[in-house]
N, C-alpha and C positions, 0 to 999 in steps of 0.2 A: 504494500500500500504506500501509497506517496503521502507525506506529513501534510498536505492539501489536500486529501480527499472526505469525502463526506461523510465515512465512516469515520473519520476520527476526531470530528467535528463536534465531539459531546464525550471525551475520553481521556483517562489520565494514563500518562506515562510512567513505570515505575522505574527506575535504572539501580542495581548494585553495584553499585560502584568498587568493592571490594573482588567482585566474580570478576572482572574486566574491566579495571580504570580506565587501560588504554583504550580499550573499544568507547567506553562511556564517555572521556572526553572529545574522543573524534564526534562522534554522534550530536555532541551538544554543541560541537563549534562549527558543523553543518547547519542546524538548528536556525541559527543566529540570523540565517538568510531566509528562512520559511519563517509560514504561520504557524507553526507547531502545536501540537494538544501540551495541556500542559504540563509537566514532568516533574517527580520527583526522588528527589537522591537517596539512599540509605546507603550508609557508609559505617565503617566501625570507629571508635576513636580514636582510631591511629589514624586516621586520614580526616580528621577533624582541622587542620591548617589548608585545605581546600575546599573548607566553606562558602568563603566569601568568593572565590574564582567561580568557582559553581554555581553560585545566585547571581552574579555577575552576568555568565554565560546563558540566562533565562529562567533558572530552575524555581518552581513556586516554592519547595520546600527542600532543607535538608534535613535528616534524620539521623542524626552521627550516636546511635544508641538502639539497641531493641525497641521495636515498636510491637504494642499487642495489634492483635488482629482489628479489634473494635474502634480505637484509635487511628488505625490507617486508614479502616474504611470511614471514618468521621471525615478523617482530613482528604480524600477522597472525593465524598458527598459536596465537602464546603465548594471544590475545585472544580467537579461538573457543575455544581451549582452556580459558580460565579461565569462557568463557558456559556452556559445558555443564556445567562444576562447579559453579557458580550455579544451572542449572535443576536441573542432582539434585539438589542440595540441596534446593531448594523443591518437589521434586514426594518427596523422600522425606519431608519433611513435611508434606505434604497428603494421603498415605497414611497 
């Protein structure tokens, strides 16, 4: 799927940053030139001094700790919640 397409147009991204830094920064410095769904980091705290590059690079959240399941899917919920307010907004101005 292309980071434009309309299936991803109401969708969070989730990236481990630990499983594949390298892949997960390439990804996110792609990102920076699309409209991306919006993405977020878990990483362990050893990798917590790539915080701020990370939120830099787009990411709605970083997570540098276990998250419960309940908790992700919160912050999850908040993030389609805030994508759909985004596209009405731009579809009530495109009308």
């Amino acid at each position: 799927l292309s980071p434009n397409s309309d299936s991803l147009s109401r969708s969070v991204m989730l990236l481990s940053l630990d499983a594949a830094p390298t892949d997960c920064l390439t990804w996110m410095g792609r990102q920076l030139q699309t409209n991306s769904p919006p993405f977020v980091v878990v990483a362990s705290p050893d990798l917590m001094d790539l915080e701020w590059p990370i939120r830099e690079a787009g990411a709605a959240a970083f997570v540098h700790d276990e998250i419960a399941g309940d908790r992700l899917a919160r912050l999850c919920r908040r993030l389609l919640s805030s994508c759909g307010e985004r596209a009405d907004a731009v579809n009530t101005r495109v009308r």
